[in-house]
N, C-alpha and C positions, 0 to 999 in steps of 0.2 A: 357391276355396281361398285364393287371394290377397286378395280381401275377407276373409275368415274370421280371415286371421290380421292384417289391418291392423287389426281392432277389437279385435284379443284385445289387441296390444299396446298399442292407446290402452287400453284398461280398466287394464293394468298401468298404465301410466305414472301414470293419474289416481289410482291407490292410491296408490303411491309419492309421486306429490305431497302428495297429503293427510294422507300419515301423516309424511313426510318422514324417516323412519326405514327401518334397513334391518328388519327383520323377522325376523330369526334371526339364530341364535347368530353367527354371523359379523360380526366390528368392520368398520364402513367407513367411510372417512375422512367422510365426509358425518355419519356415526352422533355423532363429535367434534367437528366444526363447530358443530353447532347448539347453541343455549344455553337454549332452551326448549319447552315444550309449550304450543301455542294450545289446547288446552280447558281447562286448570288452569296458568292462569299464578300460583298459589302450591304448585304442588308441588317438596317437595324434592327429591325424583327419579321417573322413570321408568322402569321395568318394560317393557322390549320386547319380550321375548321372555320364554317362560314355559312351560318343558313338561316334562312326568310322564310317566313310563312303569312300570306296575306290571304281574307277574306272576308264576306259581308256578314256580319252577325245580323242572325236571324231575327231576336228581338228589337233591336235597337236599329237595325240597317245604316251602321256606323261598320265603316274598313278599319278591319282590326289587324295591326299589323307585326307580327311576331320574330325578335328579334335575339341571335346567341351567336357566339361569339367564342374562339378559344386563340390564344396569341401566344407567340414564343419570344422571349427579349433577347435579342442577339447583341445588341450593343447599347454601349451609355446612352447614346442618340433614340433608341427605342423605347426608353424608360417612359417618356410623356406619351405610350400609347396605353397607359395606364388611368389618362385621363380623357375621360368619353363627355362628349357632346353632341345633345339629340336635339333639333330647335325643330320647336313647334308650334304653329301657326295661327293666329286669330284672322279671324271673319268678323261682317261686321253683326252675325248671329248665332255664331259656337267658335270654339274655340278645340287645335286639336290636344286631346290629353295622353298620360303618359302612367303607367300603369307597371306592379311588379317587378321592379327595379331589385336584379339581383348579382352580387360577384363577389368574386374571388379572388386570392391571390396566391400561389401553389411555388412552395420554396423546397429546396431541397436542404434538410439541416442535418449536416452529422450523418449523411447515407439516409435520411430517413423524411418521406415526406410531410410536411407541413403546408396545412393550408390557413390562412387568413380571410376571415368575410370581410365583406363590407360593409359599415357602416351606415344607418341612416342619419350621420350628423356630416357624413361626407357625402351629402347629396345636396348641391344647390340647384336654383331659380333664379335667374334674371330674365325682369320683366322689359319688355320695350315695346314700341308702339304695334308693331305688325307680328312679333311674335314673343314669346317664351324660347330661352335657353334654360335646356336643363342638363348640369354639371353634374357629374358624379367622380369619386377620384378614388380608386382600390388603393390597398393599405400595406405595405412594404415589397413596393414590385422596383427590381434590382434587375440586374443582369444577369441572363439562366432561369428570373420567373417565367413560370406561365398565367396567363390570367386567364379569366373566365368569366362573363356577365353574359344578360339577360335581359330585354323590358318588351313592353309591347305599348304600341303607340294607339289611337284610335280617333278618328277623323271622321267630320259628314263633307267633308271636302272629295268628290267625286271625280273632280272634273279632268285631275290627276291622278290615274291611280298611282301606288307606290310605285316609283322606280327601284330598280334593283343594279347596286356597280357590285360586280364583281371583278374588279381591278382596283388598285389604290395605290400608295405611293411604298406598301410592300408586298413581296410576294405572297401566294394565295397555294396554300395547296390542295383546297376543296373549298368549292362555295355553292350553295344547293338554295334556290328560290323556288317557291312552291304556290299559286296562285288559284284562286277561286272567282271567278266574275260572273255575278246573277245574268241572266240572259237581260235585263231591263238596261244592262248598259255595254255596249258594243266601244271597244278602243282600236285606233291602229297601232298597235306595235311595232318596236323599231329596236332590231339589235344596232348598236353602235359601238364600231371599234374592229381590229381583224382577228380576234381571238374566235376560234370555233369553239360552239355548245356540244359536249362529249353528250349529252341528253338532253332532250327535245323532245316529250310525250305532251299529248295531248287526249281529253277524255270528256264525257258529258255526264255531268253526274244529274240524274232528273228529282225535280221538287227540293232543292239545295236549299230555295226560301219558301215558305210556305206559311202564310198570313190565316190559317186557322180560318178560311172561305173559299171562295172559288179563285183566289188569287194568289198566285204562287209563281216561281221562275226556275226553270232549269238552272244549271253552272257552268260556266268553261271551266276545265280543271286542267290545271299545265304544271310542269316540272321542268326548269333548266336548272343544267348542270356544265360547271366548266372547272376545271382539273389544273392544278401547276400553271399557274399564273403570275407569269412576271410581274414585277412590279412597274408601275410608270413611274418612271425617273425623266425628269423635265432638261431636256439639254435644248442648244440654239438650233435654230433653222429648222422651226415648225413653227406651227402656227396653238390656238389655242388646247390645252389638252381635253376640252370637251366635244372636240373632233375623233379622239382617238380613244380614250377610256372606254374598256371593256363595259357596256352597260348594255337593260334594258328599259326601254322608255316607254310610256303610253300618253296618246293622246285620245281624248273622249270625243268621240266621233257622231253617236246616235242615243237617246236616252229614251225609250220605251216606255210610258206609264201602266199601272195597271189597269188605266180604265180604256187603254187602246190608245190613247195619245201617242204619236212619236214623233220628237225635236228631232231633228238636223241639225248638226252642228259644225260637221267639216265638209265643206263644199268644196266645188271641183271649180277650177281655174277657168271656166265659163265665169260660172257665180263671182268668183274675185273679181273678174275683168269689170265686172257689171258695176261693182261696187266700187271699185277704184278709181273710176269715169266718173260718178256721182261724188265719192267722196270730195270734201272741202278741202282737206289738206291736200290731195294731189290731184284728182280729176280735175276740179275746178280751179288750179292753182296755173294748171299746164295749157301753152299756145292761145293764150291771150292776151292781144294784140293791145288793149284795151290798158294793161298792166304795167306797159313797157312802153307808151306811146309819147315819141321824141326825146327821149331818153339818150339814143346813139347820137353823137356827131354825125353833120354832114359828110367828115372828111372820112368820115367809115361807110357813111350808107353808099356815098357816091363812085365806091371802088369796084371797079365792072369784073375781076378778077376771084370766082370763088372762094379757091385758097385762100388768097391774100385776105379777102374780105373775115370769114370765116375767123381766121388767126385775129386779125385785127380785132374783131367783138370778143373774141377769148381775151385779148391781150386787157380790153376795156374791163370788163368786169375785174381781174384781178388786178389792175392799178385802183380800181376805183369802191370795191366791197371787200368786207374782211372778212374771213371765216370766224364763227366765234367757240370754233372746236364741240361744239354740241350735232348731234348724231341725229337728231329725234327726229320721227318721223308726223309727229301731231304739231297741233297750232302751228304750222305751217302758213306763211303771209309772205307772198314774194312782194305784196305793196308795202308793208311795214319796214322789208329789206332795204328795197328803193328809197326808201324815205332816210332810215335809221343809218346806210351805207355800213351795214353787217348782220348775219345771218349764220345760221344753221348751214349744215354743208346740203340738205335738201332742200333749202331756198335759197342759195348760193347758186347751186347747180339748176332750180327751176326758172332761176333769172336769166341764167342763160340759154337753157332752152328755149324761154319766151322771145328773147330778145333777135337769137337765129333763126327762128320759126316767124318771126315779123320781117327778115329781109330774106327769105323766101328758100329755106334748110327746111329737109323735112329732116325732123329728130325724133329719137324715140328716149324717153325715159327708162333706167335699169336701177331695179333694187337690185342691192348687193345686201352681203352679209359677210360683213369684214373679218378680215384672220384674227384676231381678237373677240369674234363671237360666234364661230364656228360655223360649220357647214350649214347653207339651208335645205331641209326639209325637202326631197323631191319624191317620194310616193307621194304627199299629199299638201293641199294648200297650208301652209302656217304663216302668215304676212307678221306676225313677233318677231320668226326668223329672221327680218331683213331691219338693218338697222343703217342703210347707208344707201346713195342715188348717188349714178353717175349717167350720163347720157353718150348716144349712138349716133355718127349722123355721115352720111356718102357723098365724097366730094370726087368729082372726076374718075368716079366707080371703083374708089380705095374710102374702106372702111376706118374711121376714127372714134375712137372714145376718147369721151372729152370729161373734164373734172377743172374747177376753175377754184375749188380752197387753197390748194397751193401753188405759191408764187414761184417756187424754183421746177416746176415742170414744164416742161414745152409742151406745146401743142400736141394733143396726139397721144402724150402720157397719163399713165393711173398713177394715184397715189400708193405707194406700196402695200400701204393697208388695205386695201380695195382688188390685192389678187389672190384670190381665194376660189382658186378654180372653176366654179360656176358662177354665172349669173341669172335673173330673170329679166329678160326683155316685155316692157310694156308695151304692145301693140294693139290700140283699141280699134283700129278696123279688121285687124285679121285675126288677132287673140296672141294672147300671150307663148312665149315660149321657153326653153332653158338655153342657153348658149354659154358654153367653154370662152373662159379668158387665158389665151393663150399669147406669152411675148414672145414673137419670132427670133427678134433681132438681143445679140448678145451687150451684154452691157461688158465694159471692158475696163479693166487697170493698166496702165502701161507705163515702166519706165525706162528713160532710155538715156545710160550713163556712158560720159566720157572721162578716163582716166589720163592725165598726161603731165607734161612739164616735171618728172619726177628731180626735185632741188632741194637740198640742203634734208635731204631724206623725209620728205613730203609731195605727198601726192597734190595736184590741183583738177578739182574735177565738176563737172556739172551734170545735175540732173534733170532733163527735162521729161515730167511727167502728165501725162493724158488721163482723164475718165471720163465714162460718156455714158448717156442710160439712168439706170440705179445706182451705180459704182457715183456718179457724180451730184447724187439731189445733197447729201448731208456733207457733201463739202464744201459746195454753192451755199448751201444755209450759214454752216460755222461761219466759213469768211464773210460773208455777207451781214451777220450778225456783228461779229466781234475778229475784223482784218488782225489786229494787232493780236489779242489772246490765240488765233488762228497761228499765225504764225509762231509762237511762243512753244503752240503746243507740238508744233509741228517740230522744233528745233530741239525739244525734251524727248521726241520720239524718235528722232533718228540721232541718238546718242552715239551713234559709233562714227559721226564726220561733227566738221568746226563750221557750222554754216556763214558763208561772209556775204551773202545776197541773194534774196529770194522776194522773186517777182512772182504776181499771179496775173493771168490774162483776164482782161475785164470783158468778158463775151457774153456777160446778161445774166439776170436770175435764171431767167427760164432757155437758157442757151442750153443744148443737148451734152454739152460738151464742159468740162471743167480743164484748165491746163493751166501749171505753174512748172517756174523754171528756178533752179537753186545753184548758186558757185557756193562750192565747198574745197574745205581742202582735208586730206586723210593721213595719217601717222600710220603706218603698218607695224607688225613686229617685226622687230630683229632677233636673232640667233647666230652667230658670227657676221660672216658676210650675206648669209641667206636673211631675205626677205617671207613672210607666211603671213598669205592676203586672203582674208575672207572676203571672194568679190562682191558678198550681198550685202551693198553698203546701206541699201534700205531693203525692208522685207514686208512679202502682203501677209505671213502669220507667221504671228510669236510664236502659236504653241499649236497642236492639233485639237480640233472642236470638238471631236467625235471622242469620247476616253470610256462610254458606259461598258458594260463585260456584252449587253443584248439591248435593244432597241423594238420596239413592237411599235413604231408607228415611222410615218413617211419621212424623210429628209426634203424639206420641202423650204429649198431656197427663193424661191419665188418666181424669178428669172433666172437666163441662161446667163453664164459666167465666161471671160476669157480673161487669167494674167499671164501679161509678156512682161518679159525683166529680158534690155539688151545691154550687155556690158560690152564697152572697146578699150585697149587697155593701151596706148602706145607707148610700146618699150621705148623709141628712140634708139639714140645706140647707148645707152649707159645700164639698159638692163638685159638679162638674158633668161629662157623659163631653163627651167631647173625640172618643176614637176607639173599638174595637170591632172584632172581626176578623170574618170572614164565617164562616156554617156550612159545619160538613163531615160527608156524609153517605157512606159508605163501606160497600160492601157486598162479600164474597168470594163469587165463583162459587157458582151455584144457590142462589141466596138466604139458604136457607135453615141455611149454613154457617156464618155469622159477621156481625158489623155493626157498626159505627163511627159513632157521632154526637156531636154537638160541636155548641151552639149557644149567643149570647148574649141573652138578652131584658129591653131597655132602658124600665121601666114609674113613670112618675113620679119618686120618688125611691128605687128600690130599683132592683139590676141582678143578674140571675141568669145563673147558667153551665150549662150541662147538658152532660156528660159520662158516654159508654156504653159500651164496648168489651163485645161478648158474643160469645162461643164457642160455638155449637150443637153442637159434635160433640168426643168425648171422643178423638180419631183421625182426623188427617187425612191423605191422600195426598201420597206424593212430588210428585205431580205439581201439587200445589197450594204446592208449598214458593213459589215464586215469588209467589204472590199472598200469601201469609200474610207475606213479607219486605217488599212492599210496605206493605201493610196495615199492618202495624206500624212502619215507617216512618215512616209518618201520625201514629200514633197519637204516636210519641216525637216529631217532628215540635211535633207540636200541645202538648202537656205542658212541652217544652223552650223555647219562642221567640212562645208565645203573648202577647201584652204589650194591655193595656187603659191606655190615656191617660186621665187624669182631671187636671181644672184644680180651684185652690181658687176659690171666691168671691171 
């Protein structure tokens, strides 16, 4: 027994060292002392404590939700987590309220602690139509406080139970949610996020409600627990952070009365299909012939050529209807479209369906759920999830998705905000299903420089540059918006040459392809008679994207990547190389993820560059954040500080 308990206390003590923190609600002089977090030495504060208790009061059958809180202020930037907001929600027959509002604020003065309450004249109310914010603001929290509050909320709002984040934009180092659900209301839950739950109990406590008759309900009783929680820090190349934050969700799936009644509420993707065919805004919206009748030109219907034809009715609707950037998926009228020539991007998109579906395309309609409103929902139906329609349709046994709000896509292309890895395919004769949006084909940057005529100690050189894909939609827009600001911005950006002409090729809004050519001329340094050439006279990145210390969610560029940068350098006979840097060859885990090449090849009187950075995957793993920071690294690395010595004759 005395062994037993000499190890139990070394385990405690080794936590306590390693967290150095006290771990509940309780201030300890130790909890003020410290001034930092060794895993995110840039966070503004810390989260130490963190725990929820939710359940249905008995009397009242009102969700009471019970909320505390301990925070450590690690920087000036953490001060304003001193000031809490709780919003809560009106119906149009209760309203949810907010109840025991308590805090603190815990100063270290002179070695000695000092606590401060909170005020009730520093607790506000603002009123607005759909809900209540309630403000509350603790009273001299500085840099080194800890704080400490309290409240409990209470709702007949069912239909949501509480969520619970245990993630936020600081680190967490205990967050403990504790849940009570009478048996009258069954939810599906959904962890969301890649953080694993250190606790997962689950239990049935019996007669939890009990109506003083023959009616009464068991409880689910659950405890999640998750430990040392990074913070979500928002960096590029992802998509919304409500894809990725550590949380727990419920949706109310079945509601039990106590007289035997039980509602359905979430149905199975038979039931959707059913209702989606009936519904006004899309069943009835879709392949009628009726809607769209004489609409096309002759000189479109009359083309015996699929493809061709196909393109052609894409090309019609986007000369002819404007998207009017709204999303929604109600009041939906593709006649109103037709009439008004502008629409919704899901009567945009249903006019063309209708219109391919009357010269003989069989199409299929796809709710999407754009990168901007996260993932949809696939354990079960949620049609909220889906805030966006694109269409599906087989020409010569090669599959196309098609989208017709924007004008600088080709045929064939999504809009960027529409890859968001899954989709749902509407198929009302065989039922619906989920399908991966996958871009095979790489979108690419390319430039490809001539350096030459070096006279009166100036370079003269041109750059003809390529993009094709994604790499090309928001360059085709700028120019296309505003040629001249286009240009302007272009000659600000590549600050390091004297531009003297810069063409762009006219290949179409929706041409695949973007290409512009530029004469320039270069001034390099001198240092006696040596020359020192930075050859990256234009560059694809300033700085490296990736700078967080840890990342807990995907790198999720969209599409696959390729930049080629070819430099030719022709000495002539009046220059000669001097120096030359060595290659670099750089590859990310499992090969077949990524690559890095960099080489110089020195051949009579000519010297060439090769430069490669390519992306094999449209998504890549938290767990590779680390080699993709390095990695590019390298790459800014090598673009920034690369320098070629060249002597004159």
């Amino acid at each position: 027994m005395k062994l037993t308990f000499t190890l139990f206390t070394l385990i405690i003590s080794s936590i306590c060292l390693a967290q150095n923190y006290n771990v509940a609600m309780q201030v300890s002089k130790s909890d003020l002392e410290l001034t930092s977090y060794a895993k995110d030495s840039t966070a503004n504060a810390l989260v130490i404590y963190d725990h929820g208790n939710s359940f249905v009061d008995e009397e009242t059958f009102w969700l009471r939700v019970q909320v505390k809180q301990k925070i450590k202020i690690l920087r000036t930037e953490g001060i304003e987590r001193g000031e809490v907001e709780v919003k809560l929600y009106k119906g149009k027959s209760s309203k949810e309220k907010i109840l025991n509002i308590r805090g603190a604020t815990h100063n270290l003065v002179d070695g000695e602690m000092v606590k401060t309450g909170l005020e009730q004249n520093a607790i506000f109310r603002e009123e607005n139509e759909n809900y209540t914010l309630v403000k509350f603001v603790l009273p001299n929290v500085k840099v080194g406080s800890v704080i400490t509050y309290s409240y409990e909320t209470q709702s007949r709002f069912m239909s949501k139970y509480q969520p619970w984040y245990f993630q936020g934009p600081d680190p967490v180092l205990y967050s403990e949610y504790n849940t009570s659900i009478p048996g009258n209301y069954e939810y599906n839950i959904k962890l969301v996020g890649s953080m694993p739950l250190e606790v997962n109990e689950t239990s049935l406590k019996k007669n939890c409600i009990d109506l003083r008759g023959d009616a009464g309900a068991d409880c689910a009783i659950a405890k999640y627990v998750m430990k040392n929680i990074p913070a979500y820090k928002p960096e590029g190349f992802t998509t919304t952070p409500l894809n990725y934050t550590a949380r727990i969700e419920y949706e109310l799936s079945v509601v039990r009365g106590f007289d035997g009644s039980v509602d359905k509420l979430t149905k199975s993707w038979v039931d959707v299909d059913k209702e989606l065919k009936s519904d006004k805004d899309f069943g009835r919206q879709i392949s009628k012939k009726s809607l769209v009748k004489n609409i096309l030109p002759k000189e479109i219907t009359s083309i015996d050529n699929d493809l061709k034809k196909a393109k052609a009715v894409h090309q019609f609707v986007l000369d002819n209807y404007r998207w009017n950037q709204k999303y929604e998926r109600y009041d939906v009228s593709v006649k109103n479209t037709v009439k008004e020539k502008i629409g919704s991007a899901f009567e945009i998109n249903m006019l063309l369906e209708n219109l391919l579906t009357s010269e003989g395309f069989k199409v299929y309609p796809i709710l999407i759920s754009t990168r901007g409103n996260g993932l949809a929902t696939k354990i079960y139906p949620v049609l909220t999830d889906f805030n966006y329609l694109i269409l599906k349709t087989s020409i010569d046994d090669k599959d196309y998705y098609l989208d017709a709000t924007e004008p600088y896509l080709s045929f064939g292309e999504l809009p960027f905000r529409a890859l968001n890895q899954y989709v749902r395919l509407i198929d009302f004769e065989d039922g619906s299903y989920w399908e991966d949006i996958k871009i095979e084909d790489y979108s690419t940057r390319i430039h490809k420089i001539e350096l030459s005529s070096f006279k009166d100690d100036v370079f003269n050189g041109e750059v003809v540059s390529k993009s094709t894909g994604y790499q090309a939609h928001d360059l085709k827009r700028m120019h296309s918006e505003n040629p001249q600001s286009y240009k302007e911005n272009k000659a600000e950006k590549y600050s390091e040459i004297a531009i003297e002409e810069h063409r762009v090729s006219d290949l179409g809004k929706n041409s695949y392809e973007f290409e512009e050519n530029i004469h320039f001329t270069l001034e390099p340094e001198f240092i006696g008679n040596k020359i020192y050439l930075n050859p990256f006279v234009v560059k694809f990145f300033e700085e490296n994207p990736f700078k967080l210390q840890q990342r807990t969610y995907p790198i999720d560029f969209g599409y696959k990547d390729i930049y080629n940068y070819v430099l030719n350098i022709d000495l002539g006979e009046d220059l000669n190389v001097v120096e030359i840097p060595g290659s670099v060859n750089y590859t990310l885990p499992n090969k077949s993820s990524g690559t890095f090449l960099f080489n110089i090849e020195h051949k009579e009187n000519q010297l060439t560059l090769y430069f490669k950075v390519k992306f094999d995957k449209a998504i890549y793993a938290p767990e590779l954040y680390d080699y993709l920071k390095k990695f590019m690294d390298t790459v800014v690395e090598t673009q920034n500080n690369t320098v070629i010595v060249l002597e004159r004759n």
